[in-house]
The first five atom37 places (N, CA, C, CB, O) and aatype in JSON, in Angstrom:
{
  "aatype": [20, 20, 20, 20, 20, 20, 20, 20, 20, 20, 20, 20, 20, 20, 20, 20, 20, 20, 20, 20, 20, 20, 20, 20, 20, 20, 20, 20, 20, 20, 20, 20, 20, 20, 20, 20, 20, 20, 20, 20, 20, 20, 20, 20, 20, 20, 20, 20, 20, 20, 20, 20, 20, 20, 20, 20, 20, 20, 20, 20, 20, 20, 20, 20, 20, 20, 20, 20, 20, 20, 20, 20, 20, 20, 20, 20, 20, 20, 20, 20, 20, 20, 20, 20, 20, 20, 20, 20, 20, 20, 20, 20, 20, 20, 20, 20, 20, 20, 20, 20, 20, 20, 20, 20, 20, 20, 20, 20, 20, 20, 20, 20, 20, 20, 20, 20, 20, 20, 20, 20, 20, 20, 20, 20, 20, 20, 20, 20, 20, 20, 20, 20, 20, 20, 20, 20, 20, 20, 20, 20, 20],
  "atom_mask": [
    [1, 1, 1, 1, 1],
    [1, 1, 1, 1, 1],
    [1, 1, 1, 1, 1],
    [1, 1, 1, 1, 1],
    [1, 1, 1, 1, 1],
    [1, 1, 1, 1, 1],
    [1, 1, 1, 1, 1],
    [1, 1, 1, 1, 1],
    [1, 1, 1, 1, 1],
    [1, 1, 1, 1, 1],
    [1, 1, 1, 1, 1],
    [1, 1, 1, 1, 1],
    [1, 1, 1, 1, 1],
    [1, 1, 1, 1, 1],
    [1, 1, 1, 1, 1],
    [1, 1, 1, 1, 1],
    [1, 1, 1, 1, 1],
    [1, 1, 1, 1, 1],
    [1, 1, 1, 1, 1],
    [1, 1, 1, 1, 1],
    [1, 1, 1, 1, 1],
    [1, 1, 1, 1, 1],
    [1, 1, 1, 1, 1],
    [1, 1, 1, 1, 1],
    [1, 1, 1, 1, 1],
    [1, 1, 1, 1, 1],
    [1, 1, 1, 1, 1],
    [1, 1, 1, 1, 1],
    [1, 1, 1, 1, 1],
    [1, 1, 1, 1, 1],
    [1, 1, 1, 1, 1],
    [1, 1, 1, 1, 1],
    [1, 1, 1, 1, 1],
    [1, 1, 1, 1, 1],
    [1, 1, 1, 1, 1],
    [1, 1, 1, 1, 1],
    [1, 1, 1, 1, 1],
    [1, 1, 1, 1, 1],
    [1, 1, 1, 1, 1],
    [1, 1, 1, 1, 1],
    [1, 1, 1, 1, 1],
    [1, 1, 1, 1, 1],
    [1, 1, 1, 1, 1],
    [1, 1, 1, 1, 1],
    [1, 1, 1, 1, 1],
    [1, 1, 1, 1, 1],
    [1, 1, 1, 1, 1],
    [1, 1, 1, 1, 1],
    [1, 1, 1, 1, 1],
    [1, 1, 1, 1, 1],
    [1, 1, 1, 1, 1],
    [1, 1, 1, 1, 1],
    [1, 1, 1, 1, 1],
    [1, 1, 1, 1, 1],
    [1, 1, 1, 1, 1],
    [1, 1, 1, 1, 1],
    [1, 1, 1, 1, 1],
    [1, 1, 1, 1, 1],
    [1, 1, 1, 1, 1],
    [1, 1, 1, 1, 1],
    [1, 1, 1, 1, 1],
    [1, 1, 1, 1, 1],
    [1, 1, 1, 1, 1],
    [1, 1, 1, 1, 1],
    [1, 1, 1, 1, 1],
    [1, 1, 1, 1, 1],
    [1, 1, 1, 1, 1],
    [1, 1, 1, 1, 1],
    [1, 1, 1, 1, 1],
    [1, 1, 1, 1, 1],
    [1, 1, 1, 1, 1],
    [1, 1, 1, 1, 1],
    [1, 1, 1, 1, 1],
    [1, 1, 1, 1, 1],
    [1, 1, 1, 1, 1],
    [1, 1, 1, 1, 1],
    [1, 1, 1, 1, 1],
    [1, 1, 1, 1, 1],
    [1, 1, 1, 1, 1],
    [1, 1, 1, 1, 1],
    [1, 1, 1, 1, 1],
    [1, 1, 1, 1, 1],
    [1, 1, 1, 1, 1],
    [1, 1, 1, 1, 1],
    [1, 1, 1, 1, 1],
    [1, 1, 1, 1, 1],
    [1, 1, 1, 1, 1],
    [1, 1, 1, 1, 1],
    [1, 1, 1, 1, 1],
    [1, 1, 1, 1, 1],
    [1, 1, 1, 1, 1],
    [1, 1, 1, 1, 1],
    [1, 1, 1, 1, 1],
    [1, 1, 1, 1, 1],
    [1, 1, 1, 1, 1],
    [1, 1, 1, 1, 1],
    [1, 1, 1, 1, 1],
    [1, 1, 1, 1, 1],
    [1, 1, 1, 1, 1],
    [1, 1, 1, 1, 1],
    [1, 1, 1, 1, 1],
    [1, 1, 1, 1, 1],
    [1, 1, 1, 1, 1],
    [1, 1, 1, 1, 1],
    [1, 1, 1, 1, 1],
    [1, 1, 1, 1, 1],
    [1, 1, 1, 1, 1],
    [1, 1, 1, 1, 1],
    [1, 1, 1, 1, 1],
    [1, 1, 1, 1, 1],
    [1, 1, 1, 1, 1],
    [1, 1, 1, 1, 1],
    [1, 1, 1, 1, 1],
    [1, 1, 1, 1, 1],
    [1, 1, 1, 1, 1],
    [1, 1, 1, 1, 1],
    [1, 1, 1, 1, 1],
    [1, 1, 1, 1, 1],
    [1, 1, 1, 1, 1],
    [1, 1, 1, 1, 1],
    [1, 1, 1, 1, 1],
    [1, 1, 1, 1, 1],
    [1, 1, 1, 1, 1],
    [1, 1, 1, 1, 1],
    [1, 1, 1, 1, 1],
    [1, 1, 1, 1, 1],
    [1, 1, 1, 1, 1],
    [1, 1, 1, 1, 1],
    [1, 1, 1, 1, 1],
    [1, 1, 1, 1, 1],
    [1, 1, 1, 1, 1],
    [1, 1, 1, 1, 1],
    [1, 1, 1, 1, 1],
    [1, 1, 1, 1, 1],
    [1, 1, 1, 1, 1],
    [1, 1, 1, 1, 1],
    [1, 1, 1, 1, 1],
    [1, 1, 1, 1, 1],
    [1, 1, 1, 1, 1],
    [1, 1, 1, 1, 1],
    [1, 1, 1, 1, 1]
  ],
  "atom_positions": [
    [[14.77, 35.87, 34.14], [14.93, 34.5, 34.64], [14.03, 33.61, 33.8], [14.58, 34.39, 36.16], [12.9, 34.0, 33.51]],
    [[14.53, 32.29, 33.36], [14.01, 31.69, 32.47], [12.79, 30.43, 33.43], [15.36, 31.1, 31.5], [12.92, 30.17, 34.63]],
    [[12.0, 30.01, 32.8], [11.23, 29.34, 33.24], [11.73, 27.73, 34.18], [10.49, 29.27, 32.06], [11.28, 27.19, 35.19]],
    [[13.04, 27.34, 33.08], [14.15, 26.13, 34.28], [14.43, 27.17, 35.11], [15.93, 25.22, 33.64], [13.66, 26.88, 36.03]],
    [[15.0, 28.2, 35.48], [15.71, 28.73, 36.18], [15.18, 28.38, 37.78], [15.76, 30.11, 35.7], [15.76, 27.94, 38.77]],
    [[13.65, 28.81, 37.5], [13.53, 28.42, 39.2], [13.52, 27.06, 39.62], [12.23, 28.91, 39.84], [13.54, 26.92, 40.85]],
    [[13.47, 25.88, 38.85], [14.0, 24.35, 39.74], [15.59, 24.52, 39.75], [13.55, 22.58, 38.77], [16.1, 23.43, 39.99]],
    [[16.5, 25.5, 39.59], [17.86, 25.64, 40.1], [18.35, 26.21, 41.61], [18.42, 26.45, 39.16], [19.37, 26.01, 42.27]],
    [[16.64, 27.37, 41.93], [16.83, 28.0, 42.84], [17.76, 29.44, 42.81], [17.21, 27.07, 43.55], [18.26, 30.09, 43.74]],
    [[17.76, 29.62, 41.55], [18.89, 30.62, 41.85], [18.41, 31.69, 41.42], [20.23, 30.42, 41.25], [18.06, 32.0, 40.28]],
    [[18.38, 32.67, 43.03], [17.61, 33.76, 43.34], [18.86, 34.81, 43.05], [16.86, 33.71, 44.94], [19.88, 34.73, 43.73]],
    [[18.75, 35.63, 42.2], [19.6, 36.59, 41.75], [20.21, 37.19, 43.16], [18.8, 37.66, 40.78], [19.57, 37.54, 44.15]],
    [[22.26, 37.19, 42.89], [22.55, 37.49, 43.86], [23.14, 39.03, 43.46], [23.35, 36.43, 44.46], [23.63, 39.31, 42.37]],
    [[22.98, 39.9, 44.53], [23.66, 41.04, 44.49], [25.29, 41.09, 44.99], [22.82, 41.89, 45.27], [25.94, 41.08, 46.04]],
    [[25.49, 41.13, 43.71], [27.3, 41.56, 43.86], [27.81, 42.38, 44.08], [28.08, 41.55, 43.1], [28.46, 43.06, 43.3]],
    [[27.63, 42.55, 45.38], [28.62, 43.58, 46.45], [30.38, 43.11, 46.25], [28.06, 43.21, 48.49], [30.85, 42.02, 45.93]],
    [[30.97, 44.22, 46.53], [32.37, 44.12, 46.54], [32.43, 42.55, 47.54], [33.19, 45.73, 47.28], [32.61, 41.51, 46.9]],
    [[32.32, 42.48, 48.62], [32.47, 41.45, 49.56], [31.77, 40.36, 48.87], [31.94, 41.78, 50.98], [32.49, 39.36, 48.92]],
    [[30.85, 40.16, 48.34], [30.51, 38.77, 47.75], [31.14, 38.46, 46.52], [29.1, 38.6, 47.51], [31.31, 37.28, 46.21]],
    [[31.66, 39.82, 45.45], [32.01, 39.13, 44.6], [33.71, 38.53, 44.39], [31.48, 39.85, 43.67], [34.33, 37.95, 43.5]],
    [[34.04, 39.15, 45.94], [35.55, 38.81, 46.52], [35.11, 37.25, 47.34], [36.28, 40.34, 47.86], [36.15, 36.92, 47.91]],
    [[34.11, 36.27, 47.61], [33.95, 35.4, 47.79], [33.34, 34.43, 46.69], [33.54, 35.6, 48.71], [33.7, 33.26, 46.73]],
    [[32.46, 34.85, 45.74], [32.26, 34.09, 44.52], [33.7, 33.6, 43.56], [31.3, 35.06, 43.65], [34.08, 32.57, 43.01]],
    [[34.29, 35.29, 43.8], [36.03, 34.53, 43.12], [36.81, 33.59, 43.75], [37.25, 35.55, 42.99], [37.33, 32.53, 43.42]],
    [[36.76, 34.27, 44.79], [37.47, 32.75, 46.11], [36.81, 31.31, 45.64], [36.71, 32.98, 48.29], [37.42, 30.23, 45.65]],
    [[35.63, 31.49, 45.3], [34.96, 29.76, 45.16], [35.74, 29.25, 43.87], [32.89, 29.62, 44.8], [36.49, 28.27, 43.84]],
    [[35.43, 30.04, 42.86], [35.56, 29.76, 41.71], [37.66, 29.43, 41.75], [34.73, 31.19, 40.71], [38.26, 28.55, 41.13]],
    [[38.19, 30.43, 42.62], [39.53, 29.77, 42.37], [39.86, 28.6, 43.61], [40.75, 31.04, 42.35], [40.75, 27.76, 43.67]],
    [[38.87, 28.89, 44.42], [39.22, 27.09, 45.37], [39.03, 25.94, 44.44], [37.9, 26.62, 46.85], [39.78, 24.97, 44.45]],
    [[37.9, 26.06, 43.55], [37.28, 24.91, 42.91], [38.22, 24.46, 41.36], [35.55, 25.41, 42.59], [38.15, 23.48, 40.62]],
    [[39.03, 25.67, 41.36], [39.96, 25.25, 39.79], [40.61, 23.99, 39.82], [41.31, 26.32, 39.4], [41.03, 23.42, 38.81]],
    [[40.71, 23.41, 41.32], [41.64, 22.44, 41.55], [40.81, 21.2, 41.5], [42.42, 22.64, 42.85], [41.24, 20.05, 41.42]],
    [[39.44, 21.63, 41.57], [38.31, 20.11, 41.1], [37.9, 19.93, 42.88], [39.52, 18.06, 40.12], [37.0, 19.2, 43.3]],
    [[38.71, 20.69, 43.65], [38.12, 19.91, 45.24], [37.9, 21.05, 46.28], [39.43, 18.7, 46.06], [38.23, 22.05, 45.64]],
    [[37.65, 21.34, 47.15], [37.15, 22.44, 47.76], [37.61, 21.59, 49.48], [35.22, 22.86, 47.23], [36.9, 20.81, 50.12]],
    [[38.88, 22.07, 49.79], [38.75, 21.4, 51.54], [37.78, 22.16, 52.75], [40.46, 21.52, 52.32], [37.32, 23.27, 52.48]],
    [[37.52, 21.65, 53.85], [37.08, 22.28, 54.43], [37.62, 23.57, 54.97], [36.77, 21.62, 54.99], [36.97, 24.61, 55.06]],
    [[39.3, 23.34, 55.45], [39.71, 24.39, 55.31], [39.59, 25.9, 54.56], [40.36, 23.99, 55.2], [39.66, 27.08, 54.91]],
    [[39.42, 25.3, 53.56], [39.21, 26.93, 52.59], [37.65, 27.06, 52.67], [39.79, 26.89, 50.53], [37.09, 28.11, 52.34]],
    [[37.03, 26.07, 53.08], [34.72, 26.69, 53.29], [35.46, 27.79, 54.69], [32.65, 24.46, 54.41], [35.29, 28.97, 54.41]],
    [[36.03, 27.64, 55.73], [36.48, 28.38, 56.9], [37.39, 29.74, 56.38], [37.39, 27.3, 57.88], [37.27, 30.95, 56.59]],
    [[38.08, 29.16, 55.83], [38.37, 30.85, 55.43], [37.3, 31.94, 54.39], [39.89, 30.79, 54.51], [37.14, 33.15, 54.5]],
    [[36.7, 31.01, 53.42], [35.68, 32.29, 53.29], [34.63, 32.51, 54.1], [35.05, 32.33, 52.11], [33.88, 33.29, 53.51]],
    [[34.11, 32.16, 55.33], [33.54, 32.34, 56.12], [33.71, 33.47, 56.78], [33.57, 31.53, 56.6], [32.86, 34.16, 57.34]],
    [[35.56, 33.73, 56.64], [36.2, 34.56, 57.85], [36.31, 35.79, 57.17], [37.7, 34.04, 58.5], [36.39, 36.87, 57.74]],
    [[36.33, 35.55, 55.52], [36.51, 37.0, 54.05], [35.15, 37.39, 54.26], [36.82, 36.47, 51.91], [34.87, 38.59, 54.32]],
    [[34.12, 36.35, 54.41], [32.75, 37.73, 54.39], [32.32, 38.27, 55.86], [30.99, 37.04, 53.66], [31.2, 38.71, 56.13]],
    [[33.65, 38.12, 56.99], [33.27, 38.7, 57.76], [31.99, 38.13, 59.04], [33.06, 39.63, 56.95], [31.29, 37.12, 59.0]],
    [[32.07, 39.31, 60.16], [31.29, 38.53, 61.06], [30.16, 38.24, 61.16], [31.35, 38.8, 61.9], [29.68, 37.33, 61.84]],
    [[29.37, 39.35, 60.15], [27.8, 38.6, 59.9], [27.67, 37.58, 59.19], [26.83, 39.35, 59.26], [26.62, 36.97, 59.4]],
    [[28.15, 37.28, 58.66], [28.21, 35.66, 57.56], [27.65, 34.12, 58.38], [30.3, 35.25, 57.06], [27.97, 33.55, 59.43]],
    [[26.79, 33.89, 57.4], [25.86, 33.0, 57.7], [26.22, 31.84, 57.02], [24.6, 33.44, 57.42], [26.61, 31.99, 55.87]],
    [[26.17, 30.61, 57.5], [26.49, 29.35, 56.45], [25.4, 29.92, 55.33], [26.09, 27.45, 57.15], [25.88, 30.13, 54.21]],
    [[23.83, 30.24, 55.51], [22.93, 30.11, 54.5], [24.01, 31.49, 53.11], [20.91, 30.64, 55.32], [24.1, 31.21, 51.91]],
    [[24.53, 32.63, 53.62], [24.94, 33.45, 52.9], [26.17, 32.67, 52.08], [25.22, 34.66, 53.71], [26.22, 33.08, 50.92]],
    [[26.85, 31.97, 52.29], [27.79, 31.19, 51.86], [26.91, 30.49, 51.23], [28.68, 30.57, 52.73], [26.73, 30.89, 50.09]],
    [[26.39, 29.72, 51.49], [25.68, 28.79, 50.64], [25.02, 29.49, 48.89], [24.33, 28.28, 51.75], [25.23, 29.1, 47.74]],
    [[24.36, 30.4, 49.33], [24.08, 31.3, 47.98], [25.1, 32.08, 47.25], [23.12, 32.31, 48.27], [24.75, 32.81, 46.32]],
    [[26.45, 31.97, 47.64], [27.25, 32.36, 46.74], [27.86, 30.99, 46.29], [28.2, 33.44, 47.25], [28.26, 31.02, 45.13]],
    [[28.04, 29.66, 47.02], [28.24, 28.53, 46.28], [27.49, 28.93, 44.94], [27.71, 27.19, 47.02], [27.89, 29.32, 43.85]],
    [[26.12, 28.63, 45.55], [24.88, 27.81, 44.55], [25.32, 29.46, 43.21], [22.34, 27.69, 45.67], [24.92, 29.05, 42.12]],
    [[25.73, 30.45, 43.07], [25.4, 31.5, 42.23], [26.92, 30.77, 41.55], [25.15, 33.38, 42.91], [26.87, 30.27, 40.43]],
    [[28.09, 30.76, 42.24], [29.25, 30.08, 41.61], [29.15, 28.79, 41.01], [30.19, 29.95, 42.49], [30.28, 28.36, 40.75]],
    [[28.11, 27.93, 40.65], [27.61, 26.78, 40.55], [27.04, 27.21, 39.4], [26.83, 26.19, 41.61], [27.52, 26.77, 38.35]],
    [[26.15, 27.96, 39.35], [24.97, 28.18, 38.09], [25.81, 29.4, 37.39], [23.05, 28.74, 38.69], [25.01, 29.48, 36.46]],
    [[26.66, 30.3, 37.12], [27.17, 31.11, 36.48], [29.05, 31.0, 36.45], [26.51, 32.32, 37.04], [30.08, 30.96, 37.12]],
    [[28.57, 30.99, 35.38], [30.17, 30.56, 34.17], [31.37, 31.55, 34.85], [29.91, 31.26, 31.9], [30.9, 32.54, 35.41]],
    [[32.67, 31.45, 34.88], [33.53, 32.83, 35.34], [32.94, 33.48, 34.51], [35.19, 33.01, 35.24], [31.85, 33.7, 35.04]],
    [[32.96, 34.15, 33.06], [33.4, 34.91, 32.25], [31.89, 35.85, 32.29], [34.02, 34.13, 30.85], [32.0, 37.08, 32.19]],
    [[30.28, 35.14, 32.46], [29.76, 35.96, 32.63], [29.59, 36.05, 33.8], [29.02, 36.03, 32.05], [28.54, 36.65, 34.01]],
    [[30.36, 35.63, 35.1], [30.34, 36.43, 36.3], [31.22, 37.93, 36.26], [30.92, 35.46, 37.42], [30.96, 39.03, 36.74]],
    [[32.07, 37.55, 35.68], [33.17, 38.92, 35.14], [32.27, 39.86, 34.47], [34.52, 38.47, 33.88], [32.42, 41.05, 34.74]],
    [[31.38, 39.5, 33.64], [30.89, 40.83, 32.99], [30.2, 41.63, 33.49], [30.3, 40.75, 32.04], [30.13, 42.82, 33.17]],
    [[29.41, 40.87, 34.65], [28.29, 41.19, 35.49], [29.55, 41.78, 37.19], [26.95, 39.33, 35.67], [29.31, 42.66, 38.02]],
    [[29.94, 41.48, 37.16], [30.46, 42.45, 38.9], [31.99, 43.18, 38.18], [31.06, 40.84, 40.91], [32.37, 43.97, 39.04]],
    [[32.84, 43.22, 37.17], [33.61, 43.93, 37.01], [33.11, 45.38, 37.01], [34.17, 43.5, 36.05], [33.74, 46.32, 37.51]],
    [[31.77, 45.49, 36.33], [31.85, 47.27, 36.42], [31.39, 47.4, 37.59], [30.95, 48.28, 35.36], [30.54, 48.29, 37.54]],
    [[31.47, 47.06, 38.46], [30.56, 47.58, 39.44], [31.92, 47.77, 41.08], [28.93, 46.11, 39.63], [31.7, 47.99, 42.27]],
    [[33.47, 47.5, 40.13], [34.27, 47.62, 41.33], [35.08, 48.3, 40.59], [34.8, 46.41, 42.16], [35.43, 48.3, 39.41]],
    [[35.4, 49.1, 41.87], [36.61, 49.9, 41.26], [38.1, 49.87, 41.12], [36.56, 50.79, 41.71], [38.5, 48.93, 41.81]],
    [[38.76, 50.26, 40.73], [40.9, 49.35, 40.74], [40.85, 48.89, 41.76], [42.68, 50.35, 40.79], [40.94, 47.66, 41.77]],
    [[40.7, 49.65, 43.25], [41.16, 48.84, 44.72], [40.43, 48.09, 44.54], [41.1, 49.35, 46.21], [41.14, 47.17, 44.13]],
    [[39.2, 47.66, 44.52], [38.63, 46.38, 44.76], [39.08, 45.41, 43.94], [37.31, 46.39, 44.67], [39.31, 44.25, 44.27]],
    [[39.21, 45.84, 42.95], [39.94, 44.77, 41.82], [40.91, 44.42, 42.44], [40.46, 45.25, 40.38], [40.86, 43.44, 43.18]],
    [[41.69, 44.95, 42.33], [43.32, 44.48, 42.84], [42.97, 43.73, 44.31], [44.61, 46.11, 43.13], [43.5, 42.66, 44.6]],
    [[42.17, 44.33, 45.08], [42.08, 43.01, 46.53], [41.66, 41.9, 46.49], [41.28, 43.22, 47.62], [42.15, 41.0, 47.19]],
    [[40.53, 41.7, 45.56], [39.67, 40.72, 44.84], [41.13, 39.47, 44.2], [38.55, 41.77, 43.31], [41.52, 38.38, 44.64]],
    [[41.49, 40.18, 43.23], [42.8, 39.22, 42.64], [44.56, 39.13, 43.58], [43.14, 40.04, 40.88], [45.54, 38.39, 43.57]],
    [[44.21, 40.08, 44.12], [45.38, 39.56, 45.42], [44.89, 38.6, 46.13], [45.79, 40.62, 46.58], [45.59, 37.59, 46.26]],
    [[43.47, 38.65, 46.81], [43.42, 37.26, 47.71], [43.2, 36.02, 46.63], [41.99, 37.28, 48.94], [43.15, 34.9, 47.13]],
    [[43.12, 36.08, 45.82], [42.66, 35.09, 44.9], [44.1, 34.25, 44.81], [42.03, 35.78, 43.38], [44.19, 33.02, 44.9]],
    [[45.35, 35.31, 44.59], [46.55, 34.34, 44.2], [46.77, 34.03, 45.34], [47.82, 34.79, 43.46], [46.78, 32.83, 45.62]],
    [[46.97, 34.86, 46.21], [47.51, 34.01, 47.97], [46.4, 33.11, 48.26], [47.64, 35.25, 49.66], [46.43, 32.93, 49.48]],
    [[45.55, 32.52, 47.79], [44.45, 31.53, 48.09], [45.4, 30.62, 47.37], [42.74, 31.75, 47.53], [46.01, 29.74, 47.96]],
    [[45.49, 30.78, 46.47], [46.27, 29.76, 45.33], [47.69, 29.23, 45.4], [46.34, 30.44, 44.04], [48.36, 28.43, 44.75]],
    [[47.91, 30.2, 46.7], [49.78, 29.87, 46.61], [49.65, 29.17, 47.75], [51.16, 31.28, 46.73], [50.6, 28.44, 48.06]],
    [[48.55, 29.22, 48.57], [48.77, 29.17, 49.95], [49.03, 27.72, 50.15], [47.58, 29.74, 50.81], [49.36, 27.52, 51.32]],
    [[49.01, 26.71, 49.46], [50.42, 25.24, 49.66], [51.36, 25.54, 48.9], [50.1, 23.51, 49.12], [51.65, 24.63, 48.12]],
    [[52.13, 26.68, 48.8], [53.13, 26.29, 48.0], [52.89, 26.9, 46.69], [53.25, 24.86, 47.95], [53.37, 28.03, 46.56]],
    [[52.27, 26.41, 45.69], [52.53, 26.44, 44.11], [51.14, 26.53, 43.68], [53.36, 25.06, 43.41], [50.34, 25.66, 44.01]],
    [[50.79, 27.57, 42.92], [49.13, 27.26, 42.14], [49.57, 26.42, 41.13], [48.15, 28.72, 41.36], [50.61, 26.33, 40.49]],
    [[48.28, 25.7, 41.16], [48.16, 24.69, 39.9], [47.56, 25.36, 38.44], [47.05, 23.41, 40.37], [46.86, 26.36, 38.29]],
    [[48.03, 24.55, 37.58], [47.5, 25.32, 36.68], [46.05, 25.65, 36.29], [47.98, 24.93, 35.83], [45.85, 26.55, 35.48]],
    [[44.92, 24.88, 36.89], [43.91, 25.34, 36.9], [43.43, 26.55, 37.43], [43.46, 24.65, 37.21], [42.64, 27.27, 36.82]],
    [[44.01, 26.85, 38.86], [44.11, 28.57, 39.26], [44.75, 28.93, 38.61], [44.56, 29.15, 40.46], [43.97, 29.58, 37.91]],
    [[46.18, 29.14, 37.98], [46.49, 30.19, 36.92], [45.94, 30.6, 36.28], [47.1, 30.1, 36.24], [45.64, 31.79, 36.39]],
    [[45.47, 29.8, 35.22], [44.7, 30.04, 34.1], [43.46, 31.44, 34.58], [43.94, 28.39, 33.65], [43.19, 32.59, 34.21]],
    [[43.0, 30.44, 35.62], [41.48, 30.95, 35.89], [42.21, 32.63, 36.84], [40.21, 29.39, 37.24], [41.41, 33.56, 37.02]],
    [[43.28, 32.75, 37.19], [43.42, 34.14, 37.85], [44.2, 34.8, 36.72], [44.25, 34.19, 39.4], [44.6, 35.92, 37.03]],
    [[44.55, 34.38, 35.36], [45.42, 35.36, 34.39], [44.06, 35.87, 33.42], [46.93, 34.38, 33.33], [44.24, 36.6, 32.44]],
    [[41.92, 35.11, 34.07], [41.5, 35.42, 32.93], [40.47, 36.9, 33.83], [40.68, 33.9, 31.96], [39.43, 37.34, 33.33]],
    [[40.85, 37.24, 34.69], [40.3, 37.45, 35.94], [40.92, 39.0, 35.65], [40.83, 36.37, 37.38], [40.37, 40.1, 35.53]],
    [[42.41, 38.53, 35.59], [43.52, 39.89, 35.64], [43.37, 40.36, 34.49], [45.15, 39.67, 35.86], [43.7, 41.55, 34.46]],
    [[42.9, 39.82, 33.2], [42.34, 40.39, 32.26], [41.41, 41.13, 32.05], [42.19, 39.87, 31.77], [41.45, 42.0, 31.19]],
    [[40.2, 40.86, 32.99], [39.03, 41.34, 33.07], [39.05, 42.36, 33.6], [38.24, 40.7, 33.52], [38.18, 43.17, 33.29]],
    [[40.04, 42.73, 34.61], [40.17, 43.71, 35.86], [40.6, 44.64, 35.37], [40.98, 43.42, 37.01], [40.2, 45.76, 35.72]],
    [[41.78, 44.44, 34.16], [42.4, 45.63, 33.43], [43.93, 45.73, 34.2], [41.34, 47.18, 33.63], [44.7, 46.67, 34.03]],
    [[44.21, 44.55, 35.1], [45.28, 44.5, 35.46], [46.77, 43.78, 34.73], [44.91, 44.1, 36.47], [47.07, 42.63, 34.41]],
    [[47.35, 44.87, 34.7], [48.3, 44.62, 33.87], [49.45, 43.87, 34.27], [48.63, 45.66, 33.44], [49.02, 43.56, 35.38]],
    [[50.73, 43.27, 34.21], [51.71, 42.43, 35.08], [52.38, 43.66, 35.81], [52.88, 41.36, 34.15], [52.79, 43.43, 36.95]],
    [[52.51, 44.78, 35.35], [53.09, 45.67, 35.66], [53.14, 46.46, 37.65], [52.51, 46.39, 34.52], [53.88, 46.68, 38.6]],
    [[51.69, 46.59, 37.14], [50.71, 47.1, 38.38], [50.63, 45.7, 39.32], [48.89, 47.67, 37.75], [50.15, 45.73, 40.46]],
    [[51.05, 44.73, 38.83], [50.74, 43.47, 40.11], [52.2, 43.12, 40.5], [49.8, 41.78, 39.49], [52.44, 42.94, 41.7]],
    [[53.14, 43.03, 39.65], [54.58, 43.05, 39.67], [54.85, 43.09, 41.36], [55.23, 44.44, 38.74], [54.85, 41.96, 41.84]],
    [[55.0, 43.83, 42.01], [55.32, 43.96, 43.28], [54.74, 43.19, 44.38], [55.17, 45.07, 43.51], [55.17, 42.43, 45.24]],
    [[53.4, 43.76, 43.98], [52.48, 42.61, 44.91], [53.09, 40.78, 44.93], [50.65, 42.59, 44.02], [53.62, 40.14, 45.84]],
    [[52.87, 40.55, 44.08], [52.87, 39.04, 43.6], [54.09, 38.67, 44.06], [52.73, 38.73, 42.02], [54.2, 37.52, 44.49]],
    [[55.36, 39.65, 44.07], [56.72, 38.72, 44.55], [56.55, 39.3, 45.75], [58.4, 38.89, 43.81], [57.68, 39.28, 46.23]],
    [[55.65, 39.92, 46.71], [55.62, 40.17, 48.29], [54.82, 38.86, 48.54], [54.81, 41.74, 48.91], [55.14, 38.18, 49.52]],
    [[53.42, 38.32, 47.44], [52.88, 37.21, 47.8], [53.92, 36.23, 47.97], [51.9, 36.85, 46.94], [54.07, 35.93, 49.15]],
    [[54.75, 35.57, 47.09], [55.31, 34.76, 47.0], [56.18, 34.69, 48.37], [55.8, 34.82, 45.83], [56.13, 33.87, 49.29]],
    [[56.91, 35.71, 48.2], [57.81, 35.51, 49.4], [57.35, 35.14, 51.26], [58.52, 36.9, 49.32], [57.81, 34.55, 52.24]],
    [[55.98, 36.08, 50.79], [54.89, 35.49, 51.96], [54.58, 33.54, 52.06], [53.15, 36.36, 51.43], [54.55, 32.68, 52.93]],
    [[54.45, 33.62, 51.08], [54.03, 31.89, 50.77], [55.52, 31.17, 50.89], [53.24, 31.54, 48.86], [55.59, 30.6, 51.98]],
    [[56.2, 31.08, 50.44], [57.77, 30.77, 50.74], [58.66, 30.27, 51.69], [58.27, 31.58, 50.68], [59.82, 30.61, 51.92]],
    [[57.57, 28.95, 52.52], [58.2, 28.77, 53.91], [59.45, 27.81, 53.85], [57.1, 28.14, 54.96], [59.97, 27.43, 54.9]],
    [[59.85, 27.5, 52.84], [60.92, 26.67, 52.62], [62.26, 28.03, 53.26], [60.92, 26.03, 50.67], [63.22, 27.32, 53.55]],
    [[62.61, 29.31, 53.51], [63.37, 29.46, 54.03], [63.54, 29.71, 55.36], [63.67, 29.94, 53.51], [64.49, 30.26, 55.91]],
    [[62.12, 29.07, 56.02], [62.06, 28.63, 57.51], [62.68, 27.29, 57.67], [60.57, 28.57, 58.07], [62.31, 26.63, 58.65]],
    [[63.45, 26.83, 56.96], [63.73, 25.38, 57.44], [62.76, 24.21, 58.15], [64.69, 25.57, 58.34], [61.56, 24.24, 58.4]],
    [[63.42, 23.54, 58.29], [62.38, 21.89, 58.36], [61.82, 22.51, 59.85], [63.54, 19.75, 58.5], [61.01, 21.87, 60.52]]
  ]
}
């Protein structure tokens, strides 16, 4: 830790499977430039029932001070395919969940699926069960 580092506050976080499945959630709520309250409530509900606003808060502030790409370098080895793949499944149904990701979540979940070692192949199925999940236009008005 560098000598600025501590007027940032940012107390090294341990990237557990569950936090670093909520640091990605931030990072793909925020691709869109805005963060509703709605989605602060659903990751509240992803880290589960001990979750503390202050525990949320330190995965903001760690998603704030660290870039995707070296958040990827730092918690990819440390999960294994299932976690990967749950990690980037909730990530796109976060992203679909009005409808259509924008291209700022694309981008940011095709650099993610790169990192993971996930191929279109292995997500292929998933992704058109997401979609069709997201897909309320054949519920009618």
């Amino acid at each position: 830790m560098g000598l600025f580092d501590m007027f940032k506050g940012s107390a090294p976080l341990d990237l557990t499977p569950r936090r670093t499945l909520v640091v990605s959630l931030i990072y793909c709520m925020g691709a869109d430039g805005e963060l509703d309250p709605e989605e602060v409530g659903h990751l509240l509900s992803v880290m589960g029932r001990s979750a503390t606003r202050e525990e949320l808060d330190r995965c903001f502030k760690y998603a704030r001070s660290t870039p995707p790409d070296a958040f990827l370098a730092a918690a990819t080895p440390n999960l294994n395919e299932q976690q990967r793949l749950c990690i980037l499944l909730n990530m796109i149904d976060s992203a679909m969940a009005d409808g259509q990701a924008e291209q700022g979540e694309r981008d940011l979940i095709a650099r993610f699926q790169q990192a993971f070692g996930l191929d279109d192949a292995k997500l292929g199925p998933y992704f058109q069960a997401l979609v069709a999940k997201n897909d309320r236009s054949v519920l009618g008005t």
